[in-house]
CHARMM internal coordinates of N, CA and C (Angstrom, degrees):
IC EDIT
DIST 1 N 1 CA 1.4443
DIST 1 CA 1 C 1.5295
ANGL 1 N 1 CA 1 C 111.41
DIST 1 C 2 N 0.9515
ANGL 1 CA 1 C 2 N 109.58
DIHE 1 N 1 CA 1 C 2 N -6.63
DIST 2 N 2 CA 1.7203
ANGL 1 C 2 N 2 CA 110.05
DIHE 1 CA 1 C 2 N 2 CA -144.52
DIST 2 CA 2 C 2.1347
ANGL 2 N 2 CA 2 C 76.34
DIHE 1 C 2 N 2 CA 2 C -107.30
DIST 2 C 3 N 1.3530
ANGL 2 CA 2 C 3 N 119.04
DIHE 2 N 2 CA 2 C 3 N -56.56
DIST 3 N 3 CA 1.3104
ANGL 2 C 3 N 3 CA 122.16
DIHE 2 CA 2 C 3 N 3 CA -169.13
DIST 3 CA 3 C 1.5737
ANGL 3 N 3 CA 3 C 82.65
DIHE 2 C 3 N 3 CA 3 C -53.66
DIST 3 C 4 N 1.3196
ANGL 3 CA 3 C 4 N 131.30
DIHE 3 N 3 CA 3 C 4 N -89.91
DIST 4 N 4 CA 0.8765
ANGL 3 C 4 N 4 CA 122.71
DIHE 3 CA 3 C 4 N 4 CA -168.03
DIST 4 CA 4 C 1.6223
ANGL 4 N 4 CA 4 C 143.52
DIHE 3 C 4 N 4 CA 4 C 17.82
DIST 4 C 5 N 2.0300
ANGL 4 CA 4 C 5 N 85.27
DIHE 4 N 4 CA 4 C 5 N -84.27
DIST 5 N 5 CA 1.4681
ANGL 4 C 5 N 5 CA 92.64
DIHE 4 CA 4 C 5 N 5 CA 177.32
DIST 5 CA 5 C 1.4794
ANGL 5 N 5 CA 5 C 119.57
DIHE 4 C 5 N 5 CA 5 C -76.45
DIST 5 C 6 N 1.6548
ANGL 5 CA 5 C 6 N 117.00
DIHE 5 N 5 CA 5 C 6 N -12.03
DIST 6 N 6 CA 1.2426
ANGL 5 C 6 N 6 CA 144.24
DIHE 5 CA 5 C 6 N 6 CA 160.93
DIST 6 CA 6 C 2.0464
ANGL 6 N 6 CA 6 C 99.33
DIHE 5 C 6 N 6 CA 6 C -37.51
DIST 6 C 7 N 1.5746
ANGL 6 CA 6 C 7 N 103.44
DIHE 6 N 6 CA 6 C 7 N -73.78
DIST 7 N 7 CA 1.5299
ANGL 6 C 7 N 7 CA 107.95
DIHE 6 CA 6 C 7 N 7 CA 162.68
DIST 7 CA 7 C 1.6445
ANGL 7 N 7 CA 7 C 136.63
DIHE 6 C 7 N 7 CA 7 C -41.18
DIST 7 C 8 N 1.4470
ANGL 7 CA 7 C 8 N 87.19
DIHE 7 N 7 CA 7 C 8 N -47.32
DIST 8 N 8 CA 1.9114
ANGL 7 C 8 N 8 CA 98.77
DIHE 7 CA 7 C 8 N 8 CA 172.42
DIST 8 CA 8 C 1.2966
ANGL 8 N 8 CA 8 C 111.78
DIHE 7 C 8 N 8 CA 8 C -57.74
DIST 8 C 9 N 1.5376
ANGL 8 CA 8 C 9 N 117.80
DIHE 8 N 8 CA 8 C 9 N -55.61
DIST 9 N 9 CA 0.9624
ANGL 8 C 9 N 9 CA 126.67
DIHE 8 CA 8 C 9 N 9 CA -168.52
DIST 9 CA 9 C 1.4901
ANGL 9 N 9 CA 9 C 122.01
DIHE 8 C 9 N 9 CA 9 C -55.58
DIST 9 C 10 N 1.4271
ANGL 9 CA 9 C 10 N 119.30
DIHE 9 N 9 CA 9 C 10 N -62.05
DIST 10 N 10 CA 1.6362
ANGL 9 C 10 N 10 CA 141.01
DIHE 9 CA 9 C 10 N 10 CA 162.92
DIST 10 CA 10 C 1.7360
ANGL 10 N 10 CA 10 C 100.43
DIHE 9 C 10 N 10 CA 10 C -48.17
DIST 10 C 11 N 1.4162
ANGL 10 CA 10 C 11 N 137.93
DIHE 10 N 10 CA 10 C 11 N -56.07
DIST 11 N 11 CA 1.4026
ANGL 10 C 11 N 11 CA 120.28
DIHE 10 CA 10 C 11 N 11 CA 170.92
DIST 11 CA 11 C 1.5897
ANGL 11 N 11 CA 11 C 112.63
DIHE 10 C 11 N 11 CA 11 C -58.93
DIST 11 C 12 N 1.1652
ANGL 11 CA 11 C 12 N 121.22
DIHE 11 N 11 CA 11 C 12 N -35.74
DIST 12 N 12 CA 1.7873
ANGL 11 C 12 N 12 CA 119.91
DIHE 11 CA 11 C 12 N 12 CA -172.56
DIST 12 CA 12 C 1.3659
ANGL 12 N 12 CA 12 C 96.90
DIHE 11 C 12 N 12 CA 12 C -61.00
DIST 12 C 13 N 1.3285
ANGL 12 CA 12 C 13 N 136.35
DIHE 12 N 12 CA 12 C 13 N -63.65
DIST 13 N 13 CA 1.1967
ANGL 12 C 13 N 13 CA 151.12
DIHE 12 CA 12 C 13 N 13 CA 159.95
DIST 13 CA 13 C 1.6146
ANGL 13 N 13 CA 13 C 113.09
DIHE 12 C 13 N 13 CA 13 C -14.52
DIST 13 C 14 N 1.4111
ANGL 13 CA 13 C 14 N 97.23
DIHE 13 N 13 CA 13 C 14 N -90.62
DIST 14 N 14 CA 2.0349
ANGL 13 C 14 N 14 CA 85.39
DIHE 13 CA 13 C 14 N 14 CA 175.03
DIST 14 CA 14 C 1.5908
ANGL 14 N 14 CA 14 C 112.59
DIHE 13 C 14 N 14 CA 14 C -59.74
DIST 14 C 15 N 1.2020
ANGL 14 CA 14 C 15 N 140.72
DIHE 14 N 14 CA 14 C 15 N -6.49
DIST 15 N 15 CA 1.3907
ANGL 14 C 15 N 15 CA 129.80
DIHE 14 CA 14 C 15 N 15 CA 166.21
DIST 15 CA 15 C 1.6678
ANGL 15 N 15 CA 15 C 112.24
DIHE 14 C 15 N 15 CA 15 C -88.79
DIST 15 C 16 N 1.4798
ANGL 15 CA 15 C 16 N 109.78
DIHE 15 N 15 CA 15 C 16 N 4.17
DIST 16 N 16 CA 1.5259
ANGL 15 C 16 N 16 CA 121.84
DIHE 15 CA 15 C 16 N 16 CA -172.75
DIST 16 CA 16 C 1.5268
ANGL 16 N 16 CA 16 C 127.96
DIHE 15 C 16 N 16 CA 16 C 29.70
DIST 16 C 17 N 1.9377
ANGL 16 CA 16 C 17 N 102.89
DIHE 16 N 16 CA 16 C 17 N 70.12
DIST 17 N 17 CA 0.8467
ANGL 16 C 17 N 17 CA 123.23
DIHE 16 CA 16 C 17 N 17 CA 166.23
DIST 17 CA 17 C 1.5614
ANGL 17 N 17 CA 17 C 123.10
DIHE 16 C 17 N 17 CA 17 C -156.71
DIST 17 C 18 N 1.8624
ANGL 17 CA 17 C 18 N 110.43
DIHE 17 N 17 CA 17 C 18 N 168.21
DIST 18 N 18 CA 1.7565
ANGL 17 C 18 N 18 CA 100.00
DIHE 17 CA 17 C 18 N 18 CA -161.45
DIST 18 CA 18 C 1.6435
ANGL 18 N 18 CA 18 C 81.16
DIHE 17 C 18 N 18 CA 18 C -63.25
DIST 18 C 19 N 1.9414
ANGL 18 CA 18 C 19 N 95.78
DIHE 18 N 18 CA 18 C 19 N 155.15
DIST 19 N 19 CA 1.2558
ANGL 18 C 19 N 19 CA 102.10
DIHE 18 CA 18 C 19 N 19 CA 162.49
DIST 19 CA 19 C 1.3595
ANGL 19 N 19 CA 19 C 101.11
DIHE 18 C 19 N 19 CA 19 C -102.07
DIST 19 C 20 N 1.4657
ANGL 19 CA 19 C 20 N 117.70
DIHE 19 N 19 CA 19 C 20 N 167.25
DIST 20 N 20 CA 1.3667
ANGL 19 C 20 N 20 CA 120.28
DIHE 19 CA 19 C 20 N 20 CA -157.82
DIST 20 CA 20 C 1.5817
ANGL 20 N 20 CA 20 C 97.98
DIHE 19 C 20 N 20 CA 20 C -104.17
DIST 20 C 21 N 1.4311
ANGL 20 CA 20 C 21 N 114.49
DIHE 20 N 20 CA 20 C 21 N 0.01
DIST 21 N 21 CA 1.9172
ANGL 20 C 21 N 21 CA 106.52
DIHE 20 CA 20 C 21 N 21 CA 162.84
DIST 21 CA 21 C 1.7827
ANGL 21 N 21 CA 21 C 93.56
DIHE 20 C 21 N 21 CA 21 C -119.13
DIST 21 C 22 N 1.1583
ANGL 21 CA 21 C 22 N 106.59
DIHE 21 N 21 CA 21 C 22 N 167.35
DIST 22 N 22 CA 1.8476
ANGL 21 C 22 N 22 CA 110.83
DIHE 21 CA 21 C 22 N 22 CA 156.75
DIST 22 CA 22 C 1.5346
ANGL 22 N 22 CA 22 C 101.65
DIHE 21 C 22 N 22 CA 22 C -146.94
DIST 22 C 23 N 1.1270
ANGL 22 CA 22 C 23 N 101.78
DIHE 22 N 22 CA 22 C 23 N 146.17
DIST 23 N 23 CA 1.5228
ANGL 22 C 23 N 23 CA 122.42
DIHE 22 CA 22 C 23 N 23 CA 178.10
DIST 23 CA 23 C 1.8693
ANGL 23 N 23 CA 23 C 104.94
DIHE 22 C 23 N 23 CA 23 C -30.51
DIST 23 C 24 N 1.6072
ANGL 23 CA 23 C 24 N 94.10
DIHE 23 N 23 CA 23 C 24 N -75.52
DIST 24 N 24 CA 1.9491
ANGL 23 C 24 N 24 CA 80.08
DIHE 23 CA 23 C 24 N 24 CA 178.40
DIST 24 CA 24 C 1.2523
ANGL 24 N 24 CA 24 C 104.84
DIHE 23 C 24 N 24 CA 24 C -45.00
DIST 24 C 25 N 1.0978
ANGL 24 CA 24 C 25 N 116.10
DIHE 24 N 24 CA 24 C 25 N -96.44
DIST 25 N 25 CA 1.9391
ANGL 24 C 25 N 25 CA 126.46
DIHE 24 CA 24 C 25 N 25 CA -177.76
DIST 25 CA 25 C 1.5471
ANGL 25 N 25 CA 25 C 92.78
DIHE 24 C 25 N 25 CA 25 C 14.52
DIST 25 C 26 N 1.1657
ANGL 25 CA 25 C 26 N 116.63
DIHE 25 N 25 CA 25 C 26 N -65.62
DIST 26 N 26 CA 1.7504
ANGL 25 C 26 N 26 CA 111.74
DIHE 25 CA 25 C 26 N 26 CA -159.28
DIST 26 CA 26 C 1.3394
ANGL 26 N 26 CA 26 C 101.91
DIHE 25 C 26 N 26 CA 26 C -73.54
DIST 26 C 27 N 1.8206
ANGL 26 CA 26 C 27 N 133.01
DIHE 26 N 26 CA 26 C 27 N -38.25
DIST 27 N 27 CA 0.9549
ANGL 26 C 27 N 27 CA 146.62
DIHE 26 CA 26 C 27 N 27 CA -177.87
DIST 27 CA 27 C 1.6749
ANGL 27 N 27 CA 27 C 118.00
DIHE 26 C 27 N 27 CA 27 C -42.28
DIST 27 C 28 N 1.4373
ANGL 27 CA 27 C 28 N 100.20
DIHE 27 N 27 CA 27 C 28 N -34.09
DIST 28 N 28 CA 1.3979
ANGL 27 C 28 N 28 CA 118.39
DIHE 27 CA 27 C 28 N 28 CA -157.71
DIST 28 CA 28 C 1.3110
ANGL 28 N 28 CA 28 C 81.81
DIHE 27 C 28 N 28 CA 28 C -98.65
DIST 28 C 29 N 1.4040
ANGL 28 CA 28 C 29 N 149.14
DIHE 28 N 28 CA 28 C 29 N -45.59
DIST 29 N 29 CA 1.5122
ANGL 28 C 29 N 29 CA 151.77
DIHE 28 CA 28 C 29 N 29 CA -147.82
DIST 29 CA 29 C 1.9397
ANGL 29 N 29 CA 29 C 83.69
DIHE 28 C 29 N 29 CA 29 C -69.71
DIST 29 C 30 N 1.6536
ANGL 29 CA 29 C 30 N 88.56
DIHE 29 N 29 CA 29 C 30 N -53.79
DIST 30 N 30 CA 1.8487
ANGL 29 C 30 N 30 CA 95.34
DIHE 29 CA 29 C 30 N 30 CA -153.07
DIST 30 CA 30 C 1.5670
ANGL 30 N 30 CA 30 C 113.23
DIHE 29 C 30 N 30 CA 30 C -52.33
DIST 30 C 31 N 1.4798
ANGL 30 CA 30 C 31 N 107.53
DIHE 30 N 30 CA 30 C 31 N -34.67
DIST 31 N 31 CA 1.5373
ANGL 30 C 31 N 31 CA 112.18
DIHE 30 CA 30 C 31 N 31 CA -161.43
DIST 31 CA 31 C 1.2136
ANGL 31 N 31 CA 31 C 114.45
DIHE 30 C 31 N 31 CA 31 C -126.46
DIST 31 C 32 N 1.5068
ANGL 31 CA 31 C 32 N 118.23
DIHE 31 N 31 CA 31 C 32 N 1.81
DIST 32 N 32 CA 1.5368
ANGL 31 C 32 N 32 CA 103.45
DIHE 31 CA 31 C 32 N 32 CA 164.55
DIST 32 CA 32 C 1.4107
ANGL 32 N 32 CA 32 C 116.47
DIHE 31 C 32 N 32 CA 32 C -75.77
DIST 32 C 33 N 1.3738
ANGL 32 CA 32 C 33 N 94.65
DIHE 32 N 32 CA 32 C 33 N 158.74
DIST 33 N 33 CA 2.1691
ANGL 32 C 33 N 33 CA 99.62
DIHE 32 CA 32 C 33 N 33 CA -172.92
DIST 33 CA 33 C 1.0186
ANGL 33 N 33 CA 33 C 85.81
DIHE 32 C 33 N 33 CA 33 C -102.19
DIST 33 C 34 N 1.3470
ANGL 33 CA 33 C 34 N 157.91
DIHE 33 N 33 CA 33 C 34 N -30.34
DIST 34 N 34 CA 1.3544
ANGL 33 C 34 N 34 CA 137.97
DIHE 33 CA 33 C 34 N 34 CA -169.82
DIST 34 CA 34 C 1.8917
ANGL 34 N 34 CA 34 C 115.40
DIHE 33 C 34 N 34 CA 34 C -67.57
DIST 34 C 35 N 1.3687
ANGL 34 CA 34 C 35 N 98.97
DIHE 34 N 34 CA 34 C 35 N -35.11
DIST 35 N 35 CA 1.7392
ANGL 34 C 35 N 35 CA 107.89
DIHE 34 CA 34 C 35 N 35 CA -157.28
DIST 35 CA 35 C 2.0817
ANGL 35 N 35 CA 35 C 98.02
DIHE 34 C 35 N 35 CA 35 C -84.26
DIST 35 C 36 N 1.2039
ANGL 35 CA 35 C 36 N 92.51
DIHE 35 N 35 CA 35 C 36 N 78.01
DIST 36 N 36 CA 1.4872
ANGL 35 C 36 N 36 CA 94.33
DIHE 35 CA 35 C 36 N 36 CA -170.89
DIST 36 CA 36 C 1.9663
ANGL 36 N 36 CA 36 C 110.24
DIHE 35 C 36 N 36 CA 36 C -147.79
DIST 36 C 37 N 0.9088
ANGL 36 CA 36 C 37 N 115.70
DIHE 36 N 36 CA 36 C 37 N 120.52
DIST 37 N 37 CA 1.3658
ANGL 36 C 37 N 37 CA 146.81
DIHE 36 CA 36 C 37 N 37 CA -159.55
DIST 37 CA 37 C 1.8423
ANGL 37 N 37 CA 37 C 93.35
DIHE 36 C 37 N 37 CA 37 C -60.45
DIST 37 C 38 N 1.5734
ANGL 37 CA 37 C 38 N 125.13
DIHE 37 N 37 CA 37 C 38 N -46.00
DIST 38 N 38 CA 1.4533
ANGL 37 C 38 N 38 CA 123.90
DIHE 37 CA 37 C 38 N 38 CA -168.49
DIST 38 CA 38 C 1.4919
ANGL 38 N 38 CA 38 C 125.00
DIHE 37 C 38 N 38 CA 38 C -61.45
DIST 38 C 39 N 1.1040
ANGL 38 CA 38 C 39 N 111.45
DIHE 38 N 38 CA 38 C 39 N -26.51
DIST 39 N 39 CA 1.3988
ANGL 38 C 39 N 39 CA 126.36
DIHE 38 CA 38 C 39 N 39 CA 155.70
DIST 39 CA 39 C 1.1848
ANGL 39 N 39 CA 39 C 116.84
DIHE 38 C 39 N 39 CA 39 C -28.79
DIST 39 C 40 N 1.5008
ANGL 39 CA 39 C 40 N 124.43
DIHE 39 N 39 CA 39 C 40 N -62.60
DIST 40 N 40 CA 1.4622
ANGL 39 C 40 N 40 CA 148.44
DIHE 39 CA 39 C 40 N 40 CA -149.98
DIST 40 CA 40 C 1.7698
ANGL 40 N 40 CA 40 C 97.09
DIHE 39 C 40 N 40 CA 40 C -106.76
DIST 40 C 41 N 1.1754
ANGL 40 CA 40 C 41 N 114.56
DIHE 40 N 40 CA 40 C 41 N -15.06
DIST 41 N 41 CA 1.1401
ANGL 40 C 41 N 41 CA 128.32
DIHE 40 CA 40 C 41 N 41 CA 173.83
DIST 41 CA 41 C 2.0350
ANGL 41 N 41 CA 41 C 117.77
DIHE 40 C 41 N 41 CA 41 C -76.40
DIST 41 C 42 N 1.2866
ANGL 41 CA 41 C 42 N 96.20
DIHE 41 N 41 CA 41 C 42 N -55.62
DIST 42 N 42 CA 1.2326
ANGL 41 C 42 N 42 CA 121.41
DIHE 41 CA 41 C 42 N 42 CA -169.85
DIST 42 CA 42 C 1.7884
ANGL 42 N 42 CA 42 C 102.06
DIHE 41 C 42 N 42 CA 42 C -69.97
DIST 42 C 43 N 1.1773
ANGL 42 CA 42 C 43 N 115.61
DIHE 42 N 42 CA 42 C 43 N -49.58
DIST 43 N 43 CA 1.4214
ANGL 42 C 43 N 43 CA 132.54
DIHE 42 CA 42 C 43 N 43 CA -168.79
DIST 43 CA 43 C 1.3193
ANGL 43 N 43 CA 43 C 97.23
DIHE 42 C 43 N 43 CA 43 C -89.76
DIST 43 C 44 N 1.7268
ANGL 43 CA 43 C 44 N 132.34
DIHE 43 N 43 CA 43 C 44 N 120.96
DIST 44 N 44 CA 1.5012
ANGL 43 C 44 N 44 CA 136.70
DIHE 43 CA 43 C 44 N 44 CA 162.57
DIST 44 CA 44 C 1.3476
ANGL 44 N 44 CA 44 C 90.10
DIHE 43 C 44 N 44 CA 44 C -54.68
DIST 44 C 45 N 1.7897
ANGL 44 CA 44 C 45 N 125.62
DIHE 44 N 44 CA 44 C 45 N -58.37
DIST 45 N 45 CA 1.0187
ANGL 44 C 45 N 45 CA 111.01
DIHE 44 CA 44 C 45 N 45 CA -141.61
DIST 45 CA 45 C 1.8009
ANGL 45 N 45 CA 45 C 126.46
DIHE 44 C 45 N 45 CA 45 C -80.15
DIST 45 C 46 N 1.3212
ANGL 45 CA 45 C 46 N 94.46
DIHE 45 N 45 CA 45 C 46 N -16.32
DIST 46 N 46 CA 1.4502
ANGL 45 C 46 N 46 CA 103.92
DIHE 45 CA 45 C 46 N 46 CA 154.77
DIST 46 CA 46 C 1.5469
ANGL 46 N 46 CA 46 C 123.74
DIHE 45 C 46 N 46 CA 46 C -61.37
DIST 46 C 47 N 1.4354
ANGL 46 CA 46 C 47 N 103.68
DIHE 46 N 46 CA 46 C 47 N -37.99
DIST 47 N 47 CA 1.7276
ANGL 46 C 47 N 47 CA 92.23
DIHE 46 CA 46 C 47 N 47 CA -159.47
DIST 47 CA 47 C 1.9227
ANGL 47 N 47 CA 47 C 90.36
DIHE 46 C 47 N 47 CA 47 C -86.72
DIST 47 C 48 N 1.7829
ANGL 47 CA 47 C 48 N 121.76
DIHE 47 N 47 CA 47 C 48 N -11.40
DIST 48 N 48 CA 1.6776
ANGL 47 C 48 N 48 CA 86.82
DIHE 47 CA 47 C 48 N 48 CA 145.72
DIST 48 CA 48 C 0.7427
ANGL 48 N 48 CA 48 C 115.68
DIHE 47 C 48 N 48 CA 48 C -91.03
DIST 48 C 49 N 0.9542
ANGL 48 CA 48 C 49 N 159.65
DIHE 48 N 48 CA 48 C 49 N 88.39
DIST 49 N 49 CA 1.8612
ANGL 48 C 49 N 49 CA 139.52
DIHE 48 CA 48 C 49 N 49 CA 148.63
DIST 49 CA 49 C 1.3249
ANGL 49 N 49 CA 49 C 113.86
DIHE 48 C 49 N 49 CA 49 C 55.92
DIST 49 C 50 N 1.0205
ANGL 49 CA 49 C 50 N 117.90
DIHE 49 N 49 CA 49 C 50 N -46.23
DIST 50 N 50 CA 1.3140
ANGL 49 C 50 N 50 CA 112.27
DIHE 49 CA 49 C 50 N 50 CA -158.40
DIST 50 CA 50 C 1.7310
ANGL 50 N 50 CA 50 C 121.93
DIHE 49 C 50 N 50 CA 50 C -53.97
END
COOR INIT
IC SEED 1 N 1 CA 1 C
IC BUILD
Protein backbone atom coordinates (compact mmCIF):
# COMPACT_ATOMS: atom_id res chain seq x y z
CA UNK A 1 0.00 0.00 0.00
CA UNK A 2 2.59 2.21 1.05
CA UNK A 3 4.57 1.71 -2.71
CA UNK A 4 1.51 2.42 -4.06
CA UNK A 5 0.55 5.74 -2.88
CA UNK A 6 4.41 6.27 -3.01
CA UNK A 7 3.49 5.77 -7.12
CA UNK A 8 0.24 7.92 -7.07
CA UNK A 9 1.80 10.40 -5.51
CA UNK A 10 5.20 10.93 -7.78
CA UNK A 11 2.76 10.43 -11.10
CA UNK A 12 0.11 13.20 -9.65
CA UNK A 13 3.10 15.33 -9.27
CA UNK A 14 4.68 15.24 -12.84
CA UNK A 15 1.06 15.55 -14.28
CA UNK A 16 0.78 18.63 -11.68
CA UNK A 17 -2.00 17.76 -9.74
CA UNK A 18 -3.44 16.88 -5.94
CA UNK A 19 -3.04 13.21 -5.96
CA UNK A 20 -5.98 11.69 -4.44
CA UNK A 21 -3.68 9.29 -1.91
CA UNK A 22 -0.28 10.82 -0.22
CA UNK A 23 2.25 8.81 1.35
CA UNK A 24 1.31 10.01 5.09
CA UNK A 25 -2.50 9.76 4.41
CA UNK A 26 -1.79 5.99 3.79
CA UNK A 27 0.85 6.02 6.58
CA UNK A 28 -1.67 7.00 9.11
CA UNK A 29 -4.38 4.38 7.52
CA UNK A 30 -1.41 1.60 7.93
CA UNK A 31 -0.42 2.10 11.60
CA UNK A 32 -2.89 3.68 13.56
CA UNK A 33 -4.46 1.24 16.29
CA UNK A 34 -7.39 3.19 16.67
CA UNK A 35 -8.71 3.23 12.79
CA UNK A 36 -9.89 -0.40 12.91
CA UNK A 37 -13.31 -1.88 12.02
CA UNK A 38 -13.18 -4.95 15.14
CA UNK A 39 -14.28 -2.86 17.71
CA UNK A 40 -17.65 -2.30 16.02
CA UNK A 41 -17.42 -5.81 15.14
CA UNK A 42 -17.05 -7.34 18.54
CA UNK A 43 -19.71 -5.01 20.25
CA UNK A 44 -23.61 -5.55 18.77
CA UNK A 45 -24.02 -2.48 20.43
CA UNK A 46 -21.72 -0.40 18.58
CA UNK A 47 -22.29 -1.76 15.20
CA UNK A 48 -26.09 -0.26 15.96
CA UNK A 49 -25.63 2.95 16.92
CA UNK A 50 -27.37 2.85 19.56
Amino acid sequence: MQALAAVTEDVCKVLRFDPPIYRRRMDFYVNDAEFSSRASAECPELATGC
